[in-house]
KOLBADREN-895978 format. One record per residue (C-alpha): x, y, z. Coordinates in steps of 0.05 Angstrom, whole numbers, plus 5000, padded with zeros to 4 digits. Layout:
BEGIN
XYZ;...
% end
This chain:
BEGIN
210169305847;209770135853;202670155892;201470635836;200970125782;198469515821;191169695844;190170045778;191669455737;187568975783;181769465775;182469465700;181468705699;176068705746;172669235703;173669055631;171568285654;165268415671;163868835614;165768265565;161067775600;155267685552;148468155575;142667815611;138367935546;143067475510;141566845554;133567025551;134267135479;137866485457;135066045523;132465325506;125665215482;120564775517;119164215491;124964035453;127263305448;130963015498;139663035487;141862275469;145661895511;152362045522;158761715510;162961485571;170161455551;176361155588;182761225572;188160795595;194960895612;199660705542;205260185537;212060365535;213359745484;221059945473;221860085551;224960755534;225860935605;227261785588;219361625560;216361315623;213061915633;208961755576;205161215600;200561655638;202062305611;198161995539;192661875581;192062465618;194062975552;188062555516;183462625567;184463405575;183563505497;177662915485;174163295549;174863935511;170263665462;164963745503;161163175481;165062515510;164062355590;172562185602;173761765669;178462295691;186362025718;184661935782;177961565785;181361095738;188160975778;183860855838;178860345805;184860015782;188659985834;182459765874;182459145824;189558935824;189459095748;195159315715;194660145682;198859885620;200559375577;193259245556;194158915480;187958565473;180858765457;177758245519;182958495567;179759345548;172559015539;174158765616;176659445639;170459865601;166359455662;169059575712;169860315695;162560375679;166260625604;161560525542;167960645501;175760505519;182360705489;189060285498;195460385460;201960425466;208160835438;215460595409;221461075418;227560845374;234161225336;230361895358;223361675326;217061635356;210461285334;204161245383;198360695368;191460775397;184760315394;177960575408;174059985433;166659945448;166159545511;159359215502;160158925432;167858875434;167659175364;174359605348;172260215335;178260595305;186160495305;189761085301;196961225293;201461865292;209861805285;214962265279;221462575317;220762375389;222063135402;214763245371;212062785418;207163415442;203863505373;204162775355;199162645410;194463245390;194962895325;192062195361;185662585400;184262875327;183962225300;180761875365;175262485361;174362295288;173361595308;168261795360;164262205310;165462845356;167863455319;174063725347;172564415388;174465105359;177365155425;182664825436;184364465499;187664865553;191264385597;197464165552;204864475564;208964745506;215464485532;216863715530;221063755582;216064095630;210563545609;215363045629;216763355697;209263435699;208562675693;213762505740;211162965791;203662625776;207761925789;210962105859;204962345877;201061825871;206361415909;206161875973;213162165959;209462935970;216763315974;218862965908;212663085871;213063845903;220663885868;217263635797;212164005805;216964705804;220864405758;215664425710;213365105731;220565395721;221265105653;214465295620;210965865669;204765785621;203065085637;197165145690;197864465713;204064365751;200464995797;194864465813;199763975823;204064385880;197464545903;195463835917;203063635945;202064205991;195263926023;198063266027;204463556070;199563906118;202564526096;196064916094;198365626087;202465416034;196865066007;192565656003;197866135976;198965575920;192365615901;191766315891;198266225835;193665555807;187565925800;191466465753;195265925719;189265675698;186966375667;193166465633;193065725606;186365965575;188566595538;194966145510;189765675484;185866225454;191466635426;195165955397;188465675363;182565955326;181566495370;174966745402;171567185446;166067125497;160667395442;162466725401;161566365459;155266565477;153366605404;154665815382;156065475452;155664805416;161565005373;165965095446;163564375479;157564705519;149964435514;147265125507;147865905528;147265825594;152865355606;157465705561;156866425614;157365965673;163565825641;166266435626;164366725701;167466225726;174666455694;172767095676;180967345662;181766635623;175866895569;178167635570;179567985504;176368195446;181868235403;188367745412;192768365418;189068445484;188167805500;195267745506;195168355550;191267975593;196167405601;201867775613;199568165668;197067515695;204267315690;207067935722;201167725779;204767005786;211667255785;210267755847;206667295889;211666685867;217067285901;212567455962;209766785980;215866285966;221766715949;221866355885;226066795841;227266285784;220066215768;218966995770;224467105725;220466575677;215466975677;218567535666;221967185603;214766995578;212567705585;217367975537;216567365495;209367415488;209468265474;214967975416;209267535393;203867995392;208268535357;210168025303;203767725287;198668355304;202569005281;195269135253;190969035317;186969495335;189169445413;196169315401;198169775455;194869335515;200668815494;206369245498;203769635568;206368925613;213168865599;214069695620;212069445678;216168825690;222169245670;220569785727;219869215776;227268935752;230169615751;232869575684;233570265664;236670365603;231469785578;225370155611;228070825581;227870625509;220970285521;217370785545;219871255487;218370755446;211170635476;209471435479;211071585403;206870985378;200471095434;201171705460;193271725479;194171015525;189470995583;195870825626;199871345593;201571775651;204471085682;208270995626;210671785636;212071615705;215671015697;220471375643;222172015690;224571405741;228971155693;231971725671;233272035747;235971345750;240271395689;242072125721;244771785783;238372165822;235571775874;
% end
């Protein structure tokens, strides 16, 4: 990147973050009483892997990629304790029990013990002629009693929002009100979620290098999806390759931020005022936890408007797709994000012409087009950009980066 544009845009994020974090007074003012009753009990929830009943083998992946989707959205809720994947695969695997093909109420009753679960969800899923149709029990462990059966069917290609459908339903079941933030850990591309899952699978075997070629897979076919980042993150450590490892984790940690934004901009979105407003509403016992949240990804609850939120996660993109270049020569994931860049300024262009910050949106892909030296692209953005916002803060990088392309154009070095 020009070291013109780079520290000024990594300033800008510093900056406008802390400003959106919610002011001191606003914890004192909304702060917990004394006094006040005691929260109930919570509910521990396990989720087991599902059973691929039709032993659709292109589905494998599903078998733990339904428990692990449903525990990242249940979680979300804020109210539910969820065994996360791995305690559960160790316990498990500690016990000589089996992660699927649970179809009886004793065998989950059995399970819900030994995971220390006061609730437990089994299922399974059927694949057949290009149809899907996932079936899920909520049991409580110490009564046996069936709490809720749930089922969601449709084209197997919907197989994302057919299992957003079953944590509705198993929420419902739970009495939890789903969260007006939606969870940020799913992908938007099947095809990455099931590279996701296989990854998750070799991994767990000990094959590091195969989970490590999943893992990119993933990455190159959804750049968006935060978790495949963790996942070459982990494969790393487990190879030894610590400098690796550490440069992974700097791409993970801004994976995760931009995971955020997309859930923000693709639900009901919100800012870090409604946060701090009605933490309940967002899965968070009261004001307090709600900021630690937020300062702990301040970039992931940036915005106040979604025009700008998308902003955000573009040049969090641009971020990935420079150090994806620098650290691992990885030009096919770069070039993803550059993709998603332009695909997301699209978006905000199309569903915000009226946004009041419109601009921060369309600032990003100027950028990504200087960096890939398309000039004839960059020359008709800029124009573009300096008619419609001629007062930008950024303008004069905007003015610089459209003199380059036309001494470019002009055959001037």
């Amino acid at each position: 990147m020009d070291s013109r544009i780079r520290p000024k845009i990594l300033c800008l994020w510093t900056g406008l973050c802390a400003l959106m974090l919610p002011a001191p007074s606003l914890l004192e003012a909304q702060a917990p009483s004394a006094g006040t009753m005691p929260a109930p009990v919570r509910q521990t929830l396990s989720i087991l892997y599902f059973d691929n009943l039709a032993r659709a083998s292109d589905f494998d992946w599903l078998q733990a990629g339904l428990s692990d989707m449903l525990t990242t959205d249940i979680s979300a809720s804020g109210a539910v304790t969820v065994v996360e994947r791995e305690q559960l695969a160790t316990v498990l695997k500690e016990q000589e029990l089996q992660l699927s093909g649970v179809v009886q109420e004793s065998d989950a009753v059995r399970m819900g013990m030994i995971l220390a679960a006061t609730r437990i969800v089994y299922g399974s899923f059927v694949v057949s002629d290009g149809k899907m149709s996932i079936d899920a029990r909520l049991v409580d462990t110490e009564s046996a009693a069936v709490l809720g059966a749930v089922r969601a069917e449709g084209p197997a290609g919907d197989v994302l929002l057919l299992e957003r459908k079953i944590a509705s339903s198993l929420m419902g079941a739970l009495g939890v009100a789903s969260p007006s933030a939606p969870s940020s850990g799913g992908a938007s591309v099947v095809q990455a979620a099931a590279a996701y899952y296989a990854g998750l699978a070799a991994l767990d075997s000990g094959s590091y290098q195969d989970a490590a070629s999943h893992f990119r897979e993933a990455s190159d076919l959804d750049p968006s999806y935060g978790k495949p980042q963790l996942g070459l993150e982990a494969a790393y450590r487990f190879l030894k390759d610590f400098r690796r490892g550490q440069q992974q984790k700097e791409l993970a940690a801004l994976a995760s931020s931009v995971q955020r934004l997309r859930s923000r901009v693709e639900g009901k979105f919100y800012t870090m005022t409604d946060m701090a407003t009605h933490p309940k509403d967002f899965g968070y016992a009261d004001v307090q936890a709600a900021v630690a949240a937020m300062s702990a990804d301040s970039m992931g609850y940036a915005g106040s408007t979604p025009a700008q939120a998308i902003g955000f996660m573009e040049n969090l993109l641009l971020e990935m797709g420079l150090k994806a270049r620098e650290y691992f020569g990885d030009q096919t994931f770069a070039a993803g994000c550059a993709v998603e860049i332009g695909a997301w300024a699209a978006r905000a262009l199309r569903d915000y012409p009226q946004d009041s910050l419109l601009a921060e949106s369309q600032y990003p892909p100027i950028v990504q087009l200087r960096l890939d030296r398309r000039w004839p692209e960059l020359k008709a953005a800029c124009e573009t950009f300096m008619a419609r916002w001629p007062d930008f803060r950024m303008i004069d990088s905007v003015e610089d980066a459209y003199q380059e392309s036309l001494d470019r154009l002009s055959g001037k070095d």
